[in-house]
ROVEX-701685 format. One line per 10 residues: their letters; for each residue x, y, z of N, C-alpha, C, O. Coordinates in pm, 1 decimal. Layout:
BEGIN
A = X,Y,Z,X,Y,Z,X,Y,Z,X,Y,Z  ... $
***
This chain:
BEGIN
XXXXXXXXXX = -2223.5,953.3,-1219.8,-2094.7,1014.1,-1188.0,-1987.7,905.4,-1187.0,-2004.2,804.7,-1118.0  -1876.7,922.9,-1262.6,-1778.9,836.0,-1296.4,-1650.2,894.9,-1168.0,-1588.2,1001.3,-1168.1  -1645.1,802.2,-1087.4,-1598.8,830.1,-961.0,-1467.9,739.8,-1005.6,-1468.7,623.8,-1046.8  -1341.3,838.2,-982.7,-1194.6,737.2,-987.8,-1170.2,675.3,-847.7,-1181.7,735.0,-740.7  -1130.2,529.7,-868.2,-1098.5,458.2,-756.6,-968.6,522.0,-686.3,-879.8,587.1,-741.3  -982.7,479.2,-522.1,-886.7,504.0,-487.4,-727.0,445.4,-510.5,-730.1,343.5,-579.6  -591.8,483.9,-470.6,-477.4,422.1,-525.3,-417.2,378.0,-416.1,-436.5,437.3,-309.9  -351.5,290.0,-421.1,-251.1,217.6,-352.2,-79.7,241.4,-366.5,-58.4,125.9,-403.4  10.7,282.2,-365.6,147.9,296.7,-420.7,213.0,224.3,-281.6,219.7,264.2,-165.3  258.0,98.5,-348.0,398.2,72.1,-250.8,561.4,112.4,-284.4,609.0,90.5,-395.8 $
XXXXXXXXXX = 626.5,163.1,-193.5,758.0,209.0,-176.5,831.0,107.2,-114.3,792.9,49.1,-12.6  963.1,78.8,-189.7,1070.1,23.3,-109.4,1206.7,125.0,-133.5,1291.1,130.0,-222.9  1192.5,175.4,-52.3,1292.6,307.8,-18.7,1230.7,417.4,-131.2,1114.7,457.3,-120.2  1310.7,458.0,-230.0,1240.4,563.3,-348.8,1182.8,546.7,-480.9,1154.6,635.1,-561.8  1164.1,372.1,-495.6,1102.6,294.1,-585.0,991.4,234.0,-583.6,996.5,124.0,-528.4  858.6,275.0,-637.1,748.9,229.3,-610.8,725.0,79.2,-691.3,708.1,69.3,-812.8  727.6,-32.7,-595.7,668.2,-154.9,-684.5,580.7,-221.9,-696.3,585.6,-329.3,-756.2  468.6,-169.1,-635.9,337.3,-202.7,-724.3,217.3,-27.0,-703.9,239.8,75.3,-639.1  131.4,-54.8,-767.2,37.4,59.6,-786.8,-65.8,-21.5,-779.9,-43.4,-134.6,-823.3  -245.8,13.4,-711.2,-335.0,-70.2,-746.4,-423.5,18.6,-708.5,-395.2,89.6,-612.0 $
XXXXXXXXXX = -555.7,35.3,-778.7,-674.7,79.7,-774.9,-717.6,-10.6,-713.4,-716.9,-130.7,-740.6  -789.0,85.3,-558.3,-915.8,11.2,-471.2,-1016.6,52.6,-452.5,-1037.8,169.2,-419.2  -1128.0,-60.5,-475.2,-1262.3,-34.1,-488.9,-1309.4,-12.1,-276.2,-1332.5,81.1,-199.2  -1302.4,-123.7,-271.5,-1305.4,-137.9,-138.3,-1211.5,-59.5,-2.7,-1128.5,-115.8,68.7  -1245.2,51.3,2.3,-1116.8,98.7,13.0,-1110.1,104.0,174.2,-994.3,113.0,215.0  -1210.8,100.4,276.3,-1263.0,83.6,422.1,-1149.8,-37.9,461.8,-1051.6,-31.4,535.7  -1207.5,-157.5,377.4,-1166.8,-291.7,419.2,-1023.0,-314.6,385.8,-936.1,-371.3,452.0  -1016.2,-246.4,244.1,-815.9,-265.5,219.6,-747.6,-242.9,375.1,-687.8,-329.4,439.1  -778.3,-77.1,424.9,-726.3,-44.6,485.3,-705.2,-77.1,624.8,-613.3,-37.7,696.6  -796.4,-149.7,652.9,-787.3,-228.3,850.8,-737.0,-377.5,806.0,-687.2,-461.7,880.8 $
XXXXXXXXXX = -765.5,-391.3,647.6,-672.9,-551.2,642.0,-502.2,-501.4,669.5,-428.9,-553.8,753.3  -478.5,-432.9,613.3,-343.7,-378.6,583.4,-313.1,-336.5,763.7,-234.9,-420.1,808.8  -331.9,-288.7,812.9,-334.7,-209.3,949.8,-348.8,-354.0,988.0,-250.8,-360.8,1062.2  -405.6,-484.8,990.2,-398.6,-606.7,1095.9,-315.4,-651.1,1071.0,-256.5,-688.9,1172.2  -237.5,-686.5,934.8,-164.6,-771.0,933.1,-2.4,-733.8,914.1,86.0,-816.8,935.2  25.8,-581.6,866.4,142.4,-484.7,911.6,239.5,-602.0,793.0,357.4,-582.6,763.3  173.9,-693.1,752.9,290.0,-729.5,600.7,203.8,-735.4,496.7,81.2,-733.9,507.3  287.4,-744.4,361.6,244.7,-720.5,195.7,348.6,-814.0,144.9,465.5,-813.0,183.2  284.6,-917.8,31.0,357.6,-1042.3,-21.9,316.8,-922.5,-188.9,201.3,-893.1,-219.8  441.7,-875.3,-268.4,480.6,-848.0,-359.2,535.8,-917.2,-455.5,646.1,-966.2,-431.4 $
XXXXXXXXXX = 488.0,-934.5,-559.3,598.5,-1066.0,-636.0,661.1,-1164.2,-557.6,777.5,-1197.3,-579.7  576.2,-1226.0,-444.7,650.3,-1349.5,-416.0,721.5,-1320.5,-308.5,770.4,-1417.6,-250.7  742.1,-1213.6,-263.8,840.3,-1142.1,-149.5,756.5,-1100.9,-87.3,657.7,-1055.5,-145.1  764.4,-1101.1,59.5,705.6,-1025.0,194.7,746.8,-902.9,265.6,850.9,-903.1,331.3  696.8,-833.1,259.5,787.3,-693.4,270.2,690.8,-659.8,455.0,573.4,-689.5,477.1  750.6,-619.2,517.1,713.0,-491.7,687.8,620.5,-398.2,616.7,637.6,-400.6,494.8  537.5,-325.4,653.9,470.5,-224.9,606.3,535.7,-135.5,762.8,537.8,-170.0,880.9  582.8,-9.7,690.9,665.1,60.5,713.0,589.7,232.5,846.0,602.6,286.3,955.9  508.4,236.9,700.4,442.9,368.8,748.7,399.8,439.6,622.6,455.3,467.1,516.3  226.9,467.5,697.0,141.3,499.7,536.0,105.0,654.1,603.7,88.3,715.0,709.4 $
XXXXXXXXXX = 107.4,668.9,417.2,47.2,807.2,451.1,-57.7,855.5,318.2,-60.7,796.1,210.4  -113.3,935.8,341.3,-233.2,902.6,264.2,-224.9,1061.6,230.9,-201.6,1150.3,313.0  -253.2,1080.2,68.4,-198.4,1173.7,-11.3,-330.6,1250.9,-71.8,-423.9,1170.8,-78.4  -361.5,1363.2,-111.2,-488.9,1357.0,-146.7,-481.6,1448.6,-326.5,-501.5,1567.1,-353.5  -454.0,1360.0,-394.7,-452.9,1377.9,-534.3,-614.3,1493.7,-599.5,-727.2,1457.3,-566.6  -603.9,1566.2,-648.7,-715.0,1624.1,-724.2,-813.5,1533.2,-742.8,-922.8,1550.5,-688.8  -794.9,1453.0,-800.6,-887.8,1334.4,-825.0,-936.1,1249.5,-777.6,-1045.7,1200.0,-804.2  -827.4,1206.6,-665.3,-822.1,1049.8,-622.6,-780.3,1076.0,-456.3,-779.6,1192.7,-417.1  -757.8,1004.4,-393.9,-708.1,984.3,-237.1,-604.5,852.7,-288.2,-655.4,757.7,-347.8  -471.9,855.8,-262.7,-348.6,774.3,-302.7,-317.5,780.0,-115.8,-342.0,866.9,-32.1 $
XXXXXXXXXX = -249.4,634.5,-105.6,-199.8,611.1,-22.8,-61.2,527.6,-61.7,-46.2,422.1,-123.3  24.4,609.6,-6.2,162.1,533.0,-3.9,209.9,480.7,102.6,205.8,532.9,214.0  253.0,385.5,78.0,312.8,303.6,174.9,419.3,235.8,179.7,446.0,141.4,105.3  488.3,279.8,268.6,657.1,239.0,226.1,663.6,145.5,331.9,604.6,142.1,439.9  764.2,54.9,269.1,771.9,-82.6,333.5,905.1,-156.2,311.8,974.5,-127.9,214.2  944.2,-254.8,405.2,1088.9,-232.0,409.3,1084.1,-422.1,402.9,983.8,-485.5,435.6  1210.7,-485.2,355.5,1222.8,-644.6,328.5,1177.1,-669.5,468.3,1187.6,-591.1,562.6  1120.8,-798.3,469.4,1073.4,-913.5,582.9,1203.9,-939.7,595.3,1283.2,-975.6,508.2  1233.3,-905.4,788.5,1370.9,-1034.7,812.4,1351.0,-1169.6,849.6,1294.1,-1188.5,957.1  1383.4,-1259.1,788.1,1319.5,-1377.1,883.4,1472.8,-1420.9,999.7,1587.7,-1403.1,959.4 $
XX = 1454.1,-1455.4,1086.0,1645.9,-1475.4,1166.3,1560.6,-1615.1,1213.8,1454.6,-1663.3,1253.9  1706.4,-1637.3,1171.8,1715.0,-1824.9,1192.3,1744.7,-1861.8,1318.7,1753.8,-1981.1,1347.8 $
***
């Protein structure tokens, strides 16, 4: 049985910028839940608030996430 991996979609406001198939999908998810940030192209983004979608096929989780402030 050819089982589709689960998906990943990150949101920054109504623009998704990255997509990723996860194999591991237990461990993605309590890494993500410990560490509450995501380094995107070089940028660190807040993880916002996920919600987890359930596609015909697949289980997609989106997760919208908002710029890292750093204050000086």
């Amino acid at each position: 049985m050819n089982r589709v991996p689960n998906r990943v979609d990150y949101y920054l406001k109504d623009k998704c910028l990255l997509s990723a198939n996860v194999k591991h999908w237990e461990q993605y998810v309590a890494a993500l839940r410990a560490s509450n940030t995501v380094t995107i192209y070089k940028k660190e983004y807040v993880v916002d608030k996920i919600n987890m979608v359930h596609d015909p096929a697949t289980v997609v989780l989106k997760i919208n996430i908002e710029p890292l402030k750093i204050y000086e």
